[in-house]
KENURO-794345 format. One line per 4 residues: number of its first residue (from 1); for each residue x, y, z of N, C-alpha, C. Coordinates in nm, 3 decimals. Atoms other than C-alpha are relative to their C-alpha. Layout:
<pts>
NUM = X:Y:Z:X:Y:Z:X:Y:Z; ...
</pts>
This chain:
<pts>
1 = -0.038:-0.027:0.137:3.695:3.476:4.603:-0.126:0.022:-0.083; 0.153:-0.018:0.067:3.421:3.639:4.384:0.052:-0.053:-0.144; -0.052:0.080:0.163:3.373:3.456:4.072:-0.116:0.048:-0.080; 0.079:-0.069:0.106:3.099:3.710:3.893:0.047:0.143:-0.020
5 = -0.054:-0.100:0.018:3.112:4.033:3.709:-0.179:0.088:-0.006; 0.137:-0.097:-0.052:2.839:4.325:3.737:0.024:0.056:-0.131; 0.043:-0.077:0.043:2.739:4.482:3.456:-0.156:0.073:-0.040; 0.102:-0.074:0.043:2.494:4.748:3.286:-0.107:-0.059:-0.109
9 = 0.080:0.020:0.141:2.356:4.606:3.009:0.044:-0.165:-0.035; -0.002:0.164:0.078:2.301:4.251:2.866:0.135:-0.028:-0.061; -0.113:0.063:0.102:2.609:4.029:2.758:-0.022:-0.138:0.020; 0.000:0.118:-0.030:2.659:3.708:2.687:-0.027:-0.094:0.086
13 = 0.006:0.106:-0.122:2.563:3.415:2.935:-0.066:0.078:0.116; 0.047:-0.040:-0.151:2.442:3.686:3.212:-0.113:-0.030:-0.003; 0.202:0.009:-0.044:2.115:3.700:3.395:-0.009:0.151:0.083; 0.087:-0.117:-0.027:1.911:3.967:3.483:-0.002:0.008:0.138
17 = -0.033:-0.013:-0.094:1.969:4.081:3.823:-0.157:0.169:0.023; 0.062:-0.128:-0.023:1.739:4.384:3.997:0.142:0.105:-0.012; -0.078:-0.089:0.003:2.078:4.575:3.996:0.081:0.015:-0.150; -0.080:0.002:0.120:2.155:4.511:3.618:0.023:-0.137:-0.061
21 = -0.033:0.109:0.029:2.311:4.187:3.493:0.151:-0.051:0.047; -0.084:0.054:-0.079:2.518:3.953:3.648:0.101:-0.091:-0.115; -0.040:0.107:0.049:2.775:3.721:3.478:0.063:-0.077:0.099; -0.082:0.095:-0.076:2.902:3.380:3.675:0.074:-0.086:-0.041
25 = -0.041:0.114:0.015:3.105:3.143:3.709:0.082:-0.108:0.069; -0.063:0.089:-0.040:3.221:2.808:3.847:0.133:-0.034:-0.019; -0.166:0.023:0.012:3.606:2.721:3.918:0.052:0.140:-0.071; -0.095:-0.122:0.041:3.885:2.943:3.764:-0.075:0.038:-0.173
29 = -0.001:-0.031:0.147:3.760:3.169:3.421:0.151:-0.004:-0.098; -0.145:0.012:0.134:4.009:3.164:3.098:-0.021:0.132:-0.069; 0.007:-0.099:0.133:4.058:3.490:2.945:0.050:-0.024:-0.120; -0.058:0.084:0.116:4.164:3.411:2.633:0.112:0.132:-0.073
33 = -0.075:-0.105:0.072:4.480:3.614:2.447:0.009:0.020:-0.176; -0.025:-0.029:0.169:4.418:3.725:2.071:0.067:0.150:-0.016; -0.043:-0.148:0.052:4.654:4.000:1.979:-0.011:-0.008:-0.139; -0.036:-0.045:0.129:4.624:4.127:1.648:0.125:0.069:-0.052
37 = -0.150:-0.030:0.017:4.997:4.198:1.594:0.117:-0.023:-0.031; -0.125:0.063:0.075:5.280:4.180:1.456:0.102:-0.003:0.010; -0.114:0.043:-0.094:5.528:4.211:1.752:-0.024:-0.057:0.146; -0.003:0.079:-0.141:5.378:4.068:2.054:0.098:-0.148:0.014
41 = -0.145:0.110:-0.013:5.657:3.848:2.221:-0.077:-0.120:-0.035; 0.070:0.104:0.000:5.444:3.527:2.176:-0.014:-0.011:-0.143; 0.090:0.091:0.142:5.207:3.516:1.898:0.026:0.103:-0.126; 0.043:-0.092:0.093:5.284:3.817:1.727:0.014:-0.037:-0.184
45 = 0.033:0.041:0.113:5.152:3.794:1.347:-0.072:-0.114:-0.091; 0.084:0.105:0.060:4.980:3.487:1.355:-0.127:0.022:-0.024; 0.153:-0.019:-0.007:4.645:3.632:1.379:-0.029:0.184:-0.075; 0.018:-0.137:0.147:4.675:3.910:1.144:-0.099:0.032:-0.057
49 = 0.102:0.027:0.062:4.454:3.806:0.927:-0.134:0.018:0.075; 0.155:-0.017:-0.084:4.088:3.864:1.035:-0.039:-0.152:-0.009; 0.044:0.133:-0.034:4.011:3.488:0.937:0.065:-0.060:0.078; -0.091:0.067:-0.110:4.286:3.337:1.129:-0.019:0.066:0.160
53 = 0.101:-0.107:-0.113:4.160:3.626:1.434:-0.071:-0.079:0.022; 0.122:0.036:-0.020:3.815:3.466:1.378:0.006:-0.127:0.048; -0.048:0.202:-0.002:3.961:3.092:1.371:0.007:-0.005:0.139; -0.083:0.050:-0.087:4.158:3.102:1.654:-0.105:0.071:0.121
57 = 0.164:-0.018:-0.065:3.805:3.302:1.810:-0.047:-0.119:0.110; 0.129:0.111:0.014:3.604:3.038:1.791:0.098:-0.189:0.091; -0.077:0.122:-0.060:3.883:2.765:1.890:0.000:0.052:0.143; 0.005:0.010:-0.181:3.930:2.907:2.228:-0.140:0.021:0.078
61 = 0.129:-0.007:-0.058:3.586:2.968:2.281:-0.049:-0.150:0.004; 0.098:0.102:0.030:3.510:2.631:2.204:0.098:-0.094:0.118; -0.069:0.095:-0.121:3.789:2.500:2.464:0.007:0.095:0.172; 0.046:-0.039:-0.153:3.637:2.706:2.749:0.047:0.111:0.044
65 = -0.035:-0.143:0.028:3.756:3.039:2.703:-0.153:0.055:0.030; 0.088:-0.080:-0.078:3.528:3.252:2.939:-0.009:0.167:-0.055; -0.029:-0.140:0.052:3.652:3.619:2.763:0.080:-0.030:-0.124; -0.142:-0.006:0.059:3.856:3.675:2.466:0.010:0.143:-0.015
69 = -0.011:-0.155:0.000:4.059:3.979:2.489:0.099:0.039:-0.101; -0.038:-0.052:0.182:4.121:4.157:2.164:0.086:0.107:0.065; -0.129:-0.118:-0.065:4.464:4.383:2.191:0.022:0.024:-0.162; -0.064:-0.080:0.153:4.608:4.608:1.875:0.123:0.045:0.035
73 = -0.167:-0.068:-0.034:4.938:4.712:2.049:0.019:-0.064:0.099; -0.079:0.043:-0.004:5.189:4.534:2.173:0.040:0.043:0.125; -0.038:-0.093:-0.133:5.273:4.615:2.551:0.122:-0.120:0.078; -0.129:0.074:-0.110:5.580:4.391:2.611:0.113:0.064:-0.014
77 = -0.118:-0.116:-0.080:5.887:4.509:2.781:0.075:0.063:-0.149; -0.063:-0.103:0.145:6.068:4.788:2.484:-0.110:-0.018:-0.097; 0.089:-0.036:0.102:5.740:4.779:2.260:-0.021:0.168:-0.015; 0.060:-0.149:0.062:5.686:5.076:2.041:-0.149:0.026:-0.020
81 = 0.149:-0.014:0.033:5.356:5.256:2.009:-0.070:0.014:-0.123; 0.073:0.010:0.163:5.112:5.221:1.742:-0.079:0.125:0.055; 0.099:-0.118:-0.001:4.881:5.527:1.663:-0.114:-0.060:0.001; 0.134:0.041:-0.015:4.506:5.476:1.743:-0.064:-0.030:-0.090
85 = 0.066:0.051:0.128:4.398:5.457:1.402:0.074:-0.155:-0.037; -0.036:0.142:0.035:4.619:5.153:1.352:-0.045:-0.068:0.102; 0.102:0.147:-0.101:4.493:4.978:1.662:-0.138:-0.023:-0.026; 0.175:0.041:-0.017:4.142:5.028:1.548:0.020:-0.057:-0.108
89 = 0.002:0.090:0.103:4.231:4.897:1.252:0.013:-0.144:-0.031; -0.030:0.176:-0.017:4.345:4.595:1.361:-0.103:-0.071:0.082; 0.078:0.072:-0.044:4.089:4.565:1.614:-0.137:0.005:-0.037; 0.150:0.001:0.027:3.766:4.664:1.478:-0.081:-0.112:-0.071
93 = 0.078:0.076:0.104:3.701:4.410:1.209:-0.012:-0.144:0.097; 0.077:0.129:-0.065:3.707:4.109:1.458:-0.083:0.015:0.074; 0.138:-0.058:-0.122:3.473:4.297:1.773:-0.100:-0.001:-0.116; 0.116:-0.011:0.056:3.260:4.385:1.475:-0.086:-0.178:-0.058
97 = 0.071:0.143:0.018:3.252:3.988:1.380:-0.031:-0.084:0.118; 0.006:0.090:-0.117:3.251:3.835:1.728:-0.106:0.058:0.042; 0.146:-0.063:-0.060:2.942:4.038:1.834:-0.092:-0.056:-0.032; 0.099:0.098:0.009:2.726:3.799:1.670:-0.001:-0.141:0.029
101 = -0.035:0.111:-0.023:2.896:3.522:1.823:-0.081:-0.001:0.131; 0.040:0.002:-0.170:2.825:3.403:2.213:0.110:0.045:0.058; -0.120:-0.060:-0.093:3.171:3.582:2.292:-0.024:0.128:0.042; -0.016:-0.126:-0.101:3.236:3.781:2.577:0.081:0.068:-0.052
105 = -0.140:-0.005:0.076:3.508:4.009:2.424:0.049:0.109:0.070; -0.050:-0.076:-0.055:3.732:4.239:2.591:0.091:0.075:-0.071; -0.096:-0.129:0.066:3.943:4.558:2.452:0.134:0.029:0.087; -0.116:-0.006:-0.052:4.319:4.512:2.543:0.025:0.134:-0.067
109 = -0.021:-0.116:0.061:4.395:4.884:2.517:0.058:0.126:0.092; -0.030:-0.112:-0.091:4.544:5.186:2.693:-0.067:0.117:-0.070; 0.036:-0.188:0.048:4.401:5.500:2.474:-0.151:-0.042:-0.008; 0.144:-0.007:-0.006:4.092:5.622:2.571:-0.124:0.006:-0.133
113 = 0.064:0.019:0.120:3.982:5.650:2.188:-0.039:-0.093:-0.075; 0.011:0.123:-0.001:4.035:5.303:2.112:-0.085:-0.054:0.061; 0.027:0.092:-0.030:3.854:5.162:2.367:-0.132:0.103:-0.010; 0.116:-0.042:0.041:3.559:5.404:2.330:-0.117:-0.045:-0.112
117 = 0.042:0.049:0.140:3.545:5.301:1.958:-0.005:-0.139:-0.003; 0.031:0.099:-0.052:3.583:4.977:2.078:-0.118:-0.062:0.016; 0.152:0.080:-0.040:3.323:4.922:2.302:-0.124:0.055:-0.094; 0.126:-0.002:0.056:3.045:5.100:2.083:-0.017:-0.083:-0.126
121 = 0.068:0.105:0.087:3.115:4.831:1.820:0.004:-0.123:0.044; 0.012:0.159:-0.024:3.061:4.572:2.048:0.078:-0.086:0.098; -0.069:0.031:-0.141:3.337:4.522:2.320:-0.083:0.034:0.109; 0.091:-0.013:-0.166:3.186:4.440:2.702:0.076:0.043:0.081
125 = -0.081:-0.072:-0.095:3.475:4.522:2.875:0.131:0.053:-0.040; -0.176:-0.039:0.003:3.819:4.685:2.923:0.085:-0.039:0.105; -0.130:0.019:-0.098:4.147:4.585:2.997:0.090:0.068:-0.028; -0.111:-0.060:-0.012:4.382:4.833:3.074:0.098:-0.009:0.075
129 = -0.158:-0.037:-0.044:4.730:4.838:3.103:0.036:0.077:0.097; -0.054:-0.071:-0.084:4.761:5.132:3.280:-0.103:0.043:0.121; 0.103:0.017:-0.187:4.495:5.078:3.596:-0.075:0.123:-0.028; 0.131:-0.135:0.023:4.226:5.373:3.416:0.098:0.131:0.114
133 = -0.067:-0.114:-0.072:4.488:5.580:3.571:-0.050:0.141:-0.099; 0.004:-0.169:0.090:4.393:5.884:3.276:-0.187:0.044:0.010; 0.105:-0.027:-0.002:4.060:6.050:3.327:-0.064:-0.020:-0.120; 0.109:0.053:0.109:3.927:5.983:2.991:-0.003:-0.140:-0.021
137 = 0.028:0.111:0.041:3.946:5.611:2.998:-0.103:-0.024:0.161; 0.109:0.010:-0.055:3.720:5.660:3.300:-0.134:0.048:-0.032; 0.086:-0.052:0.063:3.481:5.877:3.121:-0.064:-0.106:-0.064; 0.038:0.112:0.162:3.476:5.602:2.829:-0.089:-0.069:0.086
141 = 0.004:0.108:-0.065:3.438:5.358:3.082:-0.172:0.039:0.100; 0.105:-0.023:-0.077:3.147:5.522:3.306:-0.139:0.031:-0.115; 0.112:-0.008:0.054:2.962:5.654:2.975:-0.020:-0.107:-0.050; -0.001:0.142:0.045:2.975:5.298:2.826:-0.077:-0.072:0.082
145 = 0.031:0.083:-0.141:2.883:5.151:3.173:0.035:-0.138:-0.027; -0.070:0.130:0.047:3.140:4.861:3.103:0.061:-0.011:0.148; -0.102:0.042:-0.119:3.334:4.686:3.367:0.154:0.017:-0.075; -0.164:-0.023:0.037:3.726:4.745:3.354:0.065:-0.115:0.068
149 = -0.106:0.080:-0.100:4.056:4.506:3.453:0.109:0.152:0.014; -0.048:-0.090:-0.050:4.212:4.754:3.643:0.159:-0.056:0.008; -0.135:0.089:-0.002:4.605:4.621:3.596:0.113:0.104:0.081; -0.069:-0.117:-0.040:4.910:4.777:3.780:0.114:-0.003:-0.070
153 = -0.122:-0.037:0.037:5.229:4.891:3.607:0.083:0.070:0.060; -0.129:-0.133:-0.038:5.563:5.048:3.739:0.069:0.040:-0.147; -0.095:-0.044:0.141:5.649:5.241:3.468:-0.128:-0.016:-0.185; 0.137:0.002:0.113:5.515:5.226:3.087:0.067:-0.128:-0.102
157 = -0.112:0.107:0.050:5.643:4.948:2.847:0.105:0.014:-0.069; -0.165:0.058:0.089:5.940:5.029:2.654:0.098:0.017:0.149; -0.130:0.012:-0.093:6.139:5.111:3.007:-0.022:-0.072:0.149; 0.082:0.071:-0.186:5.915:4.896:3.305:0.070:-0.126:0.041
161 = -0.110:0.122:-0.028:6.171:4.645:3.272:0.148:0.032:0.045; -0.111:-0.063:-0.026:6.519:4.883:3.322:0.050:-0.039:0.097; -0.079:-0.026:-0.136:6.556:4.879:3.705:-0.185:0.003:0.091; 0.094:-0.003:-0.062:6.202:4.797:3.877:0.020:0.029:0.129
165 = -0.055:0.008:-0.133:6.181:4.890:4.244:-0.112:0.013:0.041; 0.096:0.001:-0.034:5.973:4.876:4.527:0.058:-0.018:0.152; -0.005:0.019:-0.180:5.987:4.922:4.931:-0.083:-0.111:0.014; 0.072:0.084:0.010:5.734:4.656:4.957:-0.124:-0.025:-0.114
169 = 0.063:-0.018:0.155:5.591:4.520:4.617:-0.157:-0.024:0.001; 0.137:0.038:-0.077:5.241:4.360:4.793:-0.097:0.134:-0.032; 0.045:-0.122:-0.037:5.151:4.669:4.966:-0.017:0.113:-0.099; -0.053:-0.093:0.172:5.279:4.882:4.684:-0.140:0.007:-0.090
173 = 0.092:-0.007:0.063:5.048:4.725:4.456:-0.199:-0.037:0.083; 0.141:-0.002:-0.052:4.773:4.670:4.689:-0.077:0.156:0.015; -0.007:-0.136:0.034:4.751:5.036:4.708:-0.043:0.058:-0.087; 0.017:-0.060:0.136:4.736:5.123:4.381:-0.140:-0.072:-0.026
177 = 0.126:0.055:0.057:4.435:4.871:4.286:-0.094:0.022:0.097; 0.066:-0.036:-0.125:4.274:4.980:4.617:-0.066:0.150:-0.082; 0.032:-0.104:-0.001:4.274:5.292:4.527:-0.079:0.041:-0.178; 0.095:0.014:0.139:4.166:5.257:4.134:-0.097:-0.028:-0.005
181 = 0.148:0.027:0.004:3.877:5.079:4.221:-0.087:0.101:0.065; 0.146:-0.084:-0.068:3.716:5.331:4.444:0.006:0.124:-0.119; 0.041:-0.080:0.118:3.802:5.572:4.169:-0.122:-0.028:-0.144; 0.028:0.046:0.087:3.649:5.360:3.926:-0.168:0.003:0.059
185 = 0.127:0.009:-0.020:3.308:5.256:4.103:-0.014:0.190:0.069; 0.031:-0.150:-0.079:3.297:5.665:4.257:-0.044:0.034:-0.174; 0.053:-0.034:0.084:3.275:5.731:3.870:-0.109:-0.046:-0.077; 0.114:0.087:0.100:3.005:5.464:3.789:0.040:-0.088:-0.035
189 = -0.090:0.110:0.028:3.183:5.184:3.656:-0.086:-0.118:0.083; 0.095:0.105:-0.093:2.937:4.884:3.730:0.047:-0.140:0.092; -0.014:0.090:-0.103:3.209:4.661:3.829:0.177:-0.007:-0.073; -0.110:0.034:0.049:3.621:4.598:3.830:0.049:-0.146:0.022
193 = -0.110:0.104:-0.019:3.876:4.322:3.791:0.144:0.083:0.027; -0.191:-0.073:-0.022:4.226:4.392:3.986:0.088:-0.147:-0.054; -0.086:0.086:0.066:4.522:4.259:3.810:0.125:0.079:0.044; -0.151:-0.096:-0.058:4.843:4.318:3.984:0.106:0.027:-0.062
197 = -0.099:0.001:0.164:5.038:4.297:3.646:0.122:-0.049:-0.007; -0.091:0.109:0.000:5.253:3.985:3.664:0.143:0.023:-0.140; -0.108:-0.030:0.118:5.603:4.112:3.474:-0.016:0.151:-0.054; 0.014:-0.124:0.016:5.474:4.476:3.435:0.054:0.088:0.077
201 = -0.079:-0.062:-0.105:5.746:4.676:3.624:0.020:-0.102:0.093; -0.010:0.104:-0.079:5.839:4.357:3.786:0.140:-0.074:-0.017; -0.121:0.127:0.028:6.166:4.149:3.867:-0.068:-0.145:0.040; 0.058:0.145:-0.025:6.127:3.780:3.915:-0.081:-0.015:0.149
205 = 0.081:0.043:-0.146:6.100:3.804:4.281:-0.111:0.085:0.049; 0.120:-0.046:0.044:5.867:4.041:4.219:-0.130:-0.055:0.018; 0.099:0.099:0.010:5.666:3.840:4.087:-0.045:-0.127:0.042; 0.001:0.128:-0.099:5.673:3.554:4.276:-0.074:0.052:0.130
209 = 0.060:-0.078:-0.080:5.598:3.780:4.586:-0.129:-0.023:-0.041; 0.117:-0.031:0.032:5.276:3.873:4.411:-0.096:-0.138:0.007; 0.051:0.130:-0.018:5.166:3.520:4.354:-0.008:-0.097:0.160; 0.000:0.031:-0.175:5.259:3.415:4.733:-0.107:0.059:0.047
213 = 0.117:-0.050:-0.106:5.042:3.715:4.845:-0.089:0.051:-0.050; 0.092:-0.029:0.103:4.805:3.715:4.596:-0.129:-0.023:0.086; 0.172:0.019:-0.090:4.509:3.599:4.892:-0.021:0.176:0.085; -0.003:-0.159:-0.020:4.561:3.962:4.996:-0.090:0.119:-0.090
217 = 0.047:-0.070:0.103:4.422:4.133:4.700:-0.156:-0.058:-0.040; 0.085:0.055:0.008:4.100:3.894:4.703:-0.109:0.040:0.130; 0.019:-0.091:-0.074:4.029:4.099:5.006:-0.093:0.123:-0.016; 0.061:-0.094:0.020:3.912:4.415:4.842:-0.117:-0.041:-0.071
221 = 0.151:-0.035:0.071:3.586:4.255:4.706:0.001:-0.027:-0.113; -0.017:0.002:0.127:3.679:4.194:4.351:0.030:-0.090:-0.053; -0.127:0.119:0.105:3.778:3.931:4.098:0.094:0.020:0.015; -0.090:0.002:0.012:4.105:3.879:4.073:0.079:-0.082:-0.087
225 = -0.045:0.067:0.124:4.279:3.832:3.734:0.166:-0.017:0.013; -0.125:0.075:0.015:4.649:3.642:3.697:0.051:0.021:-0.148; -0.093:0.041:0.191:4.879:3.674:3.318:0.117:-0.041:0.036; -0.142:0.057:-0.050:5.171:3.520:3.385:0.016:-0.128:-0.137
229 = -0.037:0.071:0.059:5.131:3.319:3.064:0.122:0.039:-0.094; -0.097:0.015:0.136:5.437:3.243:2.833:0.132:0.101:0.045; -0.097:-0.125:-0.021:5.637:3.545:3.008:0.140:-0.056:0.069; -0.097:0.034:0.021:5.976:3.561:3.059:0.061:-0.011:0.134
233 = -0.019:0.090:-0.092:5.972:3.457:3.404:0.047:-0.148:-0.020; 0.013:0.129:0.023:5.929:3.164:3.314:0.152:-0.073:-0.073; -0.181:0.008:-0.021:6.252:3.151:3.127:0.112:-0.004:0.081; -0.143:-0.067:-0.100:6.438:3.272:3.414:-0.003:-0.088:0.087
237 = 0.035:0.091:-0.098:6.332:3.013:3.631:0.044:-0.157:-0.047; 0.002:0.185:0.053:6.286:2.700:3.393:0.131:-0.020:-0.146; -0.048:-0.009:0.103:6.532:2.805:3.121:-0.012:-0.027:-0.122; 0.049:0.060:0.083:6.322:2.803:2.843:-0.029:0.122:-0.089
241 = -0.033:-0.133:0.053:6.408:3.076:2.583:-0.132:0.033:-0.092; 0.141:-0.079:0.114:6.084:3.075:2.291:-0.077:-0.046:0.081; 0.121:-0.033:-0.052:5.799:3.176:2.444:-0.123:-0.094:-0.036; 0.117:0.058:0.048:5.582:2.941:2.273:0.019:-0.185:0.095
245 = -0.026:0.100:-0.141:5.720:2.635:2.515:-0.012:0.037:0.122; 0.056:-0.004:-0.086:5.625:2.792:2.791:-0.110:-0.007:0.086; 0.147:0.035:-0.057:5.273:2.663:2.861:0.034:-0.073:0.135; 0.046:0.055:-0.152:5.396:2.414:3.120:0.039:0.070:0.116
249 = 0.009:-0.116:-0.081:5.530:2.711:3.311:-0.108:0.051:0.041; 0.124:-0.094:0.002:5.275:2.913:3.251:-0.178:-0.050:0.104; 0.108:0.101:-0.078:5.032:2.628:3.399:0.044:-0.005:0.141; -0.025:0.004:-0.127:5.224:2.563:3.718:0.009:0.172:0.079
253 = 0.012:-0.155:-0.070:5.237:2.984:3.775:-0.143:-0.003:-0.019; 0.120:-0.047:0.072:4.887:2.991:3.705:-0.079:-0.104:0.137; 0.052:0.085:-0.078:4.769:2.714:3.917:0.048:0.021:0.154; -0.074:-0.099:-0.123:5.006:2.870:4.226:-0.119:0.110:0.011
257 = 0.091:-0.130:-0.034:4.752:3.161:4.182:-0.124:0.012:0.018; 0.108:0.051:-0.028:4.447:2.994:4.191:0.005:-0.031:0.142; -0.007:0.112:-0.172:4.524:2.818:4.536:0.032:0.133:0.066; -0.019:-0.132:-0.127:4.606:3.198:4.661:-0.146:0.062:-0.037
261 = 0.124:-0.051:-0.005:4.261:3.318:4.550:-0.052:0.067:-0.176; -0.008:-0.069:0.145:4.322:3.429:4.155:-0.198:-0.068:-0.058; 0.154:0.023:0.054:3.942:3.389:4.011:-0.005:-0.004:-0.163; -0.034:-0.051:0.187:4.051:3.475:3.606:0.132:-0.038:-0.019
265 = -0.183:-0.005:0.047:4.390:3.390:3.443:-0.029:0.042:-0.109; -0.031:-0.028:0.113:4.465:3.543:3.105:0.103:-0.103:-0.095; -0.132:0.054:0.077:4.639:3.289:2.902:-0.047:0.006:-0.149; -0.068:0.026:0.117:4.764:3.191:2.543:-0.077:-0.105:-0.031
269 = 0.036:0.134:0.012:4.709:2.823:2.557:-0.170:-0.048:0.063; 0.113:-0.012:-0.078:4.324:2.809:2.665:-0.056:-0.225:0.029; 0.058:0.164:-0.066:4.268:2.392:2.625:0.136:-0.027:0.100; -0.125:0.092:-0.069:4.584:2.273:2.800:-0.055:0.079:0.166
273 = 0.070:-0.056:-0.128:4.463:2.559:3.100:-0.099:-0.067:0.056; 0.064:0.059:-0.139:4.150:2.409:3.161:-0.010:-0.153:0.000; -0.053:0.144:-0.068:4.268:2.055:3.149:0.065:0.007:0.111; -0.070:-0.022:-0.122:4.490:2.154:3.422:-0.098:0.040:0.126
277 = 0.099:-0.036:-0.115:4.223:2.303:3.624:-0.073:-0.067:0.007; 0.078:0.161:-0.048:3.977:2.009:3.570:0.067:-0.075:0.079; -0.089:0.116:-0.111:4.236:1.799:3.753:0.012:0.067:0.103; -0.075:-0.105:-0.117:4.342:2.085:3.992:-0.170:-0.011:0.075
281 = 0.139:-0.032:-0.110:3.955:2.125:4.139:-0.057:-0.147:0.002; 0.068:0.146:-0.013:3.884:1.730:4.080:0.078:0.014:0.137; -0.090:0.041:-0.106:4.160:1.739:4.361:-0.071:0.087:0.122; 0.005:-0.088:-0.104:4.123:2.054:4.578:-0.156:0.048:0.002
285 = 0.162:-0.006:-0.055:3.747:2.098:4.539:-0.046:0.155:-0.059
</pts>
């Protein structure tokens, strides 16, 4: 299980490598989730505000939040799209304040304009939704010389929830992130994260699958990032309808994915995560 990321250029916490700069790290990382929005199923609208953004920053950074990844649109199952000028609007003014922080910060984004404008004020990496499947978010991505989370989707979000399918869902998505990454480093790209996209064109058993054969995907060489927080798995399983009670879900799927090889999780809740994982590696080492 690799637990560093490769990039081009100086960020936060790395070290200087002959091939560029390295970032590491010990036990499972915390990406951290700040949407700026005002329908994400979870948090949407609490962080509106740029101070409350900045607040809630600085709080997960300060409870061990390894990334925080800044999103402007809304990618849960039937979300509508925002135009690029409104996502930069929402996301520019915190990248432009967190850049003088010690945060790592990441650009939750699918349009290649966004995350362009993004990273030149100050985002280190991208996470896309749709696995740099469009040639200009590889462009962005190679002239930037940023690392990407390469994620997989069936489908796009207002209909990836309808009728998901799959001859074998593993393979399926092993495939797809197989094959993104060599696209990705063939264009330059100094280094990816695969994310097999837990609930993104996914039924339950789906997703469960994925987490079973999640030591599979740790295989190709790469980090390997987990979201499975707060989602509506978790409902379906534990019967637990607002999303904002689902942390202790979200912990026991999360900790399942670690023990298959997961190196990153993306959650919501960032102290209660790595309390769980302090105990989880006091145990398993």
């Amino acid at each position: 299980m690799r637990r560093c990321l490769h990039f081009a250029k100086a960020v936060p916490r790395s070290q200087k490598t002959a091939k560029g700069f390295e970032l590491s790290w010990q036990g499972t990382g915390l990406m951290g989730i700040l949407n700026l929005t005002p329908d994400s199923f979870s948090d949407g609208g609490q962080f509106h505000a740029l101070g409350d953004a900045l607040n809630q920053a600085k709080r997960m950074l300060a409870e061990g939040a390894l990334i925080i990844d800044v999103g402007g649109e809304s990618s849960r199952p039937g979300a509508e799209p925002v135009t690029a000028a409104e996502e930069l609007d929402r996301v520019l003014p915190l990248i432009s304040n967190l850049v003088y922080s010690d945060a790592l910060i990441s650009i939750d984004t699918a349009k290649p304009e966004v995350a362009e404008a993004a990273l030149k004020a100050g985002a280190h990496l991208l996470n896309d939704i749709t696995g740099l499947c469009q040639p200009e978010m590889l462009r962005v991505c190679a002239e930037q010389a940023v690392p990407a989370v390469i994620m997989h989707m069936q489908g796009e979000p207002r209909s990836m929830q309808l009728a998901p399918q799959y001859e074998n869902v593993i393979s399926e998505v092993f495939d797809f992130l197989e094959r993104q990454a060599l696209a990705a480093k063939t264009a330059g790209l100094p280094d990816v994260v695969l994310d097999p996209g837990f609930g993104f064109g996914k039924t339950l058993e789906h997703n469960l699958e994925l987490i079973r054969g999640l030591a599979k995907f740790s295989d190709l060489g790469y980090p390997v990032l987990v979201g499975a927080s707060r989602k509506a798995s978790i409902h379906k399983l534990a019967n637990i309808p607002s999303p904002t009670e689902r942390d202790p879900g979200s912990i026991a799927l999360h900790l399942a994915a670690v023990r298959e090889g997961a190196s990153l999780l993306r959650v919501h809740n960032v102290g209660a995560h790595r309390q769980a994982l302090k105990v989880w590696e006091a145990i398993y080492g």
